[in-house]
N, C-alpha and C positions, 0 to 999 in steps of 0.2 A: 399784321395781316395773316391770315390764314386762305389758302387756297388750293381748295381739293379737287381733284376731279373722283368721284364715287361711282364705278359701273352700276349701268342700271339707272341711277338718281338724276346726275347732273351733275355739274360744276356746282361749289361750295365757295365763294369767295369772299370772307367777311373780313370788314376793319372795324366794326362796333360789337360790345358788347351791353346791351341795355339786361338791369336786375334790377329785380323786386330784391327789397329788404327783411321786412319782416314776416316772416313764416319761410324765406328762402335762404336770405344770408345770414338770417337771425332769427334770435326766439328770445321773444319776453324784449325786446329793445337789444341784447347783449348778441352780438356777434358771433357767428361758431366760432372754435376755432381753427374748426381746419379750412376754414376759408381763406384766412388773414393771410398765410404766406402764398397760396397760388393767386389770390389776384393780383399781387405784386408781382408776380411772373406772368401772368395774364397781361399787364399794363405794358407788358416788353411787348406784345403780338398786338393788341387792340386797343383800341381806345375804348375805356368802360363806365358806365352813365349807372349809379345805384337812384332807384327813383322811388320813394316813400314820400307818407303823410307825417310822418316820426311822432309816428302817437306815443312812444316814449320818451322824443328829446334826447337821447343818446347817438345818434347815428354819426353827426360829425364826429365825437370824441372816438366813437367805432372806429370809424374808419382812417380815422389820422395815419399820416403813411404809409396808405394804398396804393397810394398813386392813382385813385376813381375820382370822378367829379360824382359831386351827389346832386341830386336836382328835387329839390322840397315841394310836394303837391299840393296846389292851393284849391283847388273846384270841388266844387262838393259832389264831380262825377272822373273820378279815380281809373276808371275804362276811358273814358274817350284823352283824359289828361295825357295816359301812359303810349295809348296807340297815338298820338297828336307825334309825340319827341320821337317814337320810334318811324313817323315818316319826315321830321327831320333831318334824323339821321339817316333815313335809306333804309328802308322795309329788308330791300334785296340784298344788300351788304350789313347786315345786323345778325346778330344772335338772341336773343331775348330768353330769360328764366325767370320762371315764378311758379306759386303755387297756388295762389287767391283765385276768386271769383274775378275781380278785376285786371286778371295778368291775362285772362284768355285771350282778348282781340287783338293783344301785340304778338302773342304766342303764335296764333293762326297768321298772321300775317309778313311775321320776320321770315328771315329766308330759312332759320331754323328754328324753331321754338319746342325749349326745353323746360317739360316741367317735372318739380321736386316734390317728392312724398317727404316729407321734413316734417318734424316735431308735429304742426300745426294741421299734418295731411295737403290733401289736396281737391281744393274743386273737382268735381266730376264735369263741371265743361270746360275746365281748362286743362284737365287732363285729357280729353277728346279733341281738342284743336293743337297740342304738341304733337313735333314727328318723334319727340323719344322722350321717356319718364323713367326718370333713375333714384334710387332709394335715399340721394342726400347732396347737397352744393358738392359735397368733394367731389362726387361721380358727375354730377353736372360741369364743376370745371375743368377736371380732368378729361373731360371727353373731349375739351378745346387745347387743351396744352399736349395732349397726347390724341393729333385727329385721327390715327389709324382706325382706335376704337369710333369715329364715326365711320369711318368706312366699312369697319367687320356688320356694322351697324345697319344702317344704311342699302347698302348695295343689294339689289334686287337678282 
């Protein structure tokens, strides 16, 4: 769990982590690598949901000893699939990252929604529905393993 209080913003209280996979935590199916060891340190704080179409087939063997559940997208509408799991889990206690056309309505909707300029770029409206965009996953997940940086961040 992560719980902040941010002057200015509000209370920050998240136990989810919901990710987009590929163009966030990956490029090309293959995993960064400076992802692999902070979500393992992420899994100590949150609980973390990686959610793809695995148009490469590689994501499990990715992610083996994460400690993330992955959850494989079956609809042929990838927007409402990913916002569907993230009011599962609680809009207001989630964090959500991604960088696709499809990652916007979870993005706008979590209680934080972070998106990545990663290999692939990023949507322009899901760059405008995040409250923060940072140049790559490691700046994305260090902003949760290290929340001060949301607060420098943040606070109005």
């Amino acid at each position: 769990m992560i719980d902040l209080e941010i002057p200015g913003y509000g209370r920050l209280y998240l136990e989810h982590l919901l990710l987009d996979y590929n163009g966030t935590l990956a490029l090309d199916g293959r995993l960064l690598p400076e992802a692999k060891e902070r979500l393992g340190a992420l899994a100590e704080l949150l609980e973390i949901r990686v959610v793809t179409a695995d148009t490469f087939g590689t994501v499990a063997g990715e992610l083996e000893g994460t400690g993330v559940e992955t959850v494989i997208l079956t609809s042929s509408n990838h927007t409402a699939e990913k916002q569907k799991i993230l009011e599962e889990l609680g809009a207001e206690k989630t964090a959500a990252v991604g960088n696709g056309n499809n990652d916007r309505a979870m993005l706008e909707r979590a209680a934080l929604g972070i998106a990545v300029l990663g290999g692939e770029g990023c949507a322009t409206a899901t760059l405008q529905a995040a409250q923060l965009v940072v140049p790559s996953i490691a700046a994305a997940l260090d902003l949760l393993l290290k929340p001060g940086r949301l607060t420098a961040t943040l606070r109005r």
